[in-house]
N, C-alpha and C positions, 0 to 999 in steps of 0.2 A: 504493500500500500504506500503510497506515494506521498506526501504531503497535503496535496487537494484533495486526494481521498480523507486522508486523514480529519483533516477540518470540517469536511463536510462529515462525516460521520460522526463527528464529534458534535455538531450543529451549533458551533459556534459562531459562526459567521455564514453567509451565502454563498453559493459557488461562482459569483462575478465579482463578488470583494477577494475570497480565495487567489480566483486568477488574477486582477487588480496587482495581487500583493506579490505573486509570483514572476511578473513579467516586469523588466525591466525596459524604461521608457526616460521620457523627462522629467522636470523638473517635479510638474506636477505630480504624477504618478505617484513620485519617491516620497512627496508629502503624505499620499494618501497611504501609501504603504508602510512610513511612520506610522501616522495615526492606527492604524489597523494591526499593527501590531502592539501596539499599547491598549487595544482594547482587550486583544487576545492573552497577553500576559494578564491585565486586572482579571479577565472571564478565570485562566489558572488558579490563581490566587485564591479566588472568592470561593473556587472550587473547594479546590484542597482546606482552607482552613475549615469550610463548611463541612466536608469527610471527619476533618480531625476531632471538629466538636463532637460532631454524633459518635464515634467510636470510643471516643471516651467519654460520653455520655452510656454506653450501650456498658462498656467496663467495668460502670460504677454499678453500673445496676445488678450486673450479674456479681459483682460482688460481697451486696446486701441481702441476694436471696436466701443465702444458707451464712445466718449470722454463727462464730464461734465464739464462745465465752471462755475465757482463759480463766476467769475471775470471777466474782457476785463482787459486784461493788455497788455502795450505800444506793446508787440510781435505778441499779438492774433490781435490787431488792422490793424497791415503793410499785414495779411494775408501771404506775404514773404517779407521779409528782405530787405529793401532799407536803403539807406542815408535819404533819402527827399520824399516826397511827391511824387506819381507817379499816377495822372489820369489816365491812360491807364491800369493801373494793376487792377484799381476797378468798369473799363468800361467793363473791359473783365470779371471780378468775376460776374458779373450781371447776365452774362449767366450760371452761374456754377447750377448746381442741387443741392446743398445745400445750405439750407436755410439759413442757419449759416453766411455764408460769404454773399450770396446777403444783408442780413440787413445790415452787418460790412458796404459793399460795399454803398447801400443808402445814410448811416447817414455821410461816410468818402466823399463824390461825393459833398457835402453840401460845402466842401474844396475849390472845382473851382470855387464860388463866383468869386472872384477878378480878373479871369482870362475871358473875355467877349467870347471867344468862344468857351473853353472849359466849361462853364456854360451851354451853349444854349444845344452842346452835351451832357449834364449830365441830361437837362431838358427830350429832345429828348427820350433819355434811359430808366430815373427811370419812365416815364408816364405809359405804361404797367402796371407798379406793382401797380398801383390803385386798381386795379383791384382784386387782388392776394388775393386768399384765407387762407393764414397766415395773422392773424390778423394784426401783431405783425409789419411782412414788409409792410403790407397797410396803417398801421399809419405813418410808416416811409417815405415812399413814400409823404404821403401827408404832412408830414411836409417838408421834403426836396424841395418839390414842391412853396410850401408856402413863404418859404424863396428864393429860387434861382430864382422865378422868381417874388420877393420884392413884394409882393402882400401884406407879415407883417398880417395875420388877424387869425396867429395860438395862442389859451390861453395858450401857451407855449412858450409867449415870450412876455418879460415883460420890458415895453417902458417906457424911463426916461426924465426928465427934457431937458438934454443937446440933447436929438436928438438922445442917443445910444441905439439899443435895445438887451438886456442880454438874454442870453438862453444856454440850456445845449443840447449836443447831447444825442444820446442814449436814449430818454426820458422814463424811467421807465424800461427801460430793465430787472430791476430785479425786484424781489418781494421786493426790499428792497429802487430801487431808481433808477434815473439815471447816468450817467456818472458824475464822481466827477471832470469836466471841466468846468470852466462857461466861454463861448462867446460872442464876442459883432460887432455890428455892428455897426460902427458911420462912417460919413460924406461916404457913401459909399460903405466902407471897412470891409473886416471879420478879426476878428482876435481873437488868443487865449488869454482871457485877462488874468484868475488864473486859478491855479488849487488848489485841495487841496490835503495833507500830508495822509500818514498812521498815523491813523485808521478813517480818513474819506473817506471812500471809495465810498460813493451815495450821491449825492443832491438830498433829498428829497420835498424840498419848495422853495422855491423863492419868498417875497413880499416886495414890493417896500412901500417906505414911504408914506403917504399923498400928500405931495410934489415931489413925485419922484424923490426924489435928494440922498437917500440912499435904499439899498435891503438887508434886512434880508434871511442868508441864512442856510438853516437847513440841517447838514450833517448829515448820521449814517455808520457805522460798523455793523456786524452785532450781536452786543450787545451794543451798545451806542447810542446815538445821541447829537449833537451837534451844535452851534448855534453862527453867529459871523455877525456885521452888516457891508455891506461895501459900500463905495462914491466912487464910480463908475468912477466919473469925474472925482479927486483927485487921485483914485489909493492907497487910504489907505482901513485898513482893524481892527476891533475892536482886542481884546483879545477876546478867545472861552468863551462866558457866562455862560454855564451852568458848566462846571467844577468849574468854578471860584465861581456859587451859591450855589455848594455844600460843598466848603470847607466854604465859609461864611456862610451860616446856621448849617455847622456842628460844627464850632465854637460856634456859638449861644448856641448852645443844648450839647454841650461838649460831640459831637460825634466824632467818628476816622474820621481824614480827609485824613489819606496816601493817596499819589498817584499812581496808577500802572504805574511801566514803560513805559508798552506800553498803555499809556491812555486812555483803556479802563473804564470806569467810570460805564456802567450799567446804567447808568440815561436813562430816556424818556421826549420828549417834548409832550406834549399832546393839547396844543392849544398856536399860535400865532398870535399877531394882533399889531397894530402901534396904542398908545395912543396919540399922536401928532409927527410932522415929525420930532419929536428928540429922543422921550422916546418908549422906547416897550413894550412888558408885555406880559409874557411867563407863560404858567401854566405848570408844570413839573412833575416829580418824580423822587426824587433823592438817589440814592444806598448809604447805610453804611455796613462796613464789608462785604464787597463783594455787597450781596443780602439779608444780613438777616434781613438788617432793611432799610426799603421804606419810605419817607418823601415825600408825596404830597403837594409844595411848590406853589404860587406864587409870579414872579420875576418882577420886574420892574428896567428895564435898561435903566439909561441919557448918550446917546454917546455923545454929545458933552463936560460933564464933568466925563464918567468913573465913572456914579455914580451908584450901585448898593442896591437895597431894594427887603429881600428875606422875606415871611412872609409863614407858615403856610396857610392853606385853607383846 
């Protein structure tokens, strides 16, 4: 195809401005062949940019249709946008055809505790989904059930001395953990007791002392993990042990101890257990220079004097 084919096929122009432009003549000719060519380059232009918008318009969309959630964060949680707490918004999601939101919906429904009639309609509600062929909202289901109607006899809730019993929502939601909220029930009452900071983004573990008067509680990211004991009753909370193990054994061994800004450490807990209702003992692995170099540590930690012993294993 030739160039006049070309134009004309393209139907940018006529096929006696084509030839016009093609044949060379006089003075005038060449003017008109200017021109005619600057109309042809602007027709390219408008062309193309016009292509580029629609396919990155066409991008975005396919992008949107299969959202991933890496996270629940506070926005994905309200499902839409309130001030406060709103039962009715997540009595009504229950019915929704996405899975997504019925779970958000279950484990948020667990909220109407304190409120005696809006409890009994959340019981009412989430019972159906016992039943529910996602695993995922059938657990959910029956822990929510568990709790709201103080029956207490789910191993995902972990009972203390003073009468209070700790637990997380969300239970394992991810491959990595569940919601980095810990809850409590005393004399009655639910309430959000802590939460934790970036970069702990999952509570992984929850174990209560011998005595059940403190809970070791094991966070991660999803490159770290991390580990702080807390009294419950008291309302205090340790220093994070394991970063603190890594810089004291990297001293020992006159390794780099920097700390990354954002506190990622690379470390893993590998087994925890309560050696009496004061002391813990963590076996770990602990990151140098990023990852280049692993220390398979055992720690033993005295909360009541902040005492720490990191040794080799």
């Amino acid at each position: 195809m030739n160039k006049k084919e070309l134009y004309k096929e393209l139907g940018l122009i006529d096929e006696d401005l084509v030839a016009a432009a093609l044949t060379s003549g006089g003075e005038k000719q060449k003017k008109k062949r200017s021109k005619k060519w600057v109309v042809l380059v602007a027709c390219l232009v408008l062309y193309c940019s016009t292509s580029t918008i629609l396919l990155a318009a066409a991008y975005y969309k396919d992008q949107n249709t299969e959202p991933y959630i890496r996270y629940l964060t506070a926005e994905s949680l309200e499902l839409m946008p309130t001030p406060k707490f709103e039962a009715e918004k997540f009595l009504e999601a229950l019915k929704s055809d996405n899975n997504e939101y019925v779970y958000i919906a279950i484990n948020r429904l667990i909220e109407t505790f304190n409120d005696e009639k809006l409890r009994e309609q959340a019981i009412k509600e989430i019972q159906p989904f016992l039943k529910s062929e996602n695993e995922k909202i059938a657990d959910a289901a029956t822990f929510a059930l568990d709790l709201l109607t103080k029956t207490y006899q789910s191993p995902m809730l972990t009972k203390l001395k003073d009468g209070s019993i700790v637990f997380t929502l969300f239970n394992n939601y991810s491959d990595y953990g569940s919601q980095n909220v810990l809850w409590k029930i005393k004399d009655d009452k639910l309430e959000e007791f802590f939460s934790f900071s970036s970069p702990s983004m999952y509570i992984t573990d929850i174990v209560a002392s011998p005595n059940k008067q403190l809970i070791a509680v094991v966070t991660s990211s999803n490159k770290s993990e991390f580990v702080q004991i807390i009294n419950v009753e008291e309302g205090k909370i340790s220093p994070e042990i394991i970063e603190s193990a890594r810089v004291n054994y990297g001293a020992q061994k006159g390794l780099d101890t920097w700390i990354r800004t954002d506190h990622e450490n690379y470390n893993s807990v590998m087994n925890i257990s309560w050696k009496d209702n004061d002391t813990l003992e963590i076996e770990a692995s602990l990151a140098y220079d990023d990852t280049a170099i692993i220390e398979n540590v055992h720690i033993v930690y005295q909360s009541s004097h902040k005492v720490m012993e990191v040794k080799a294993r």
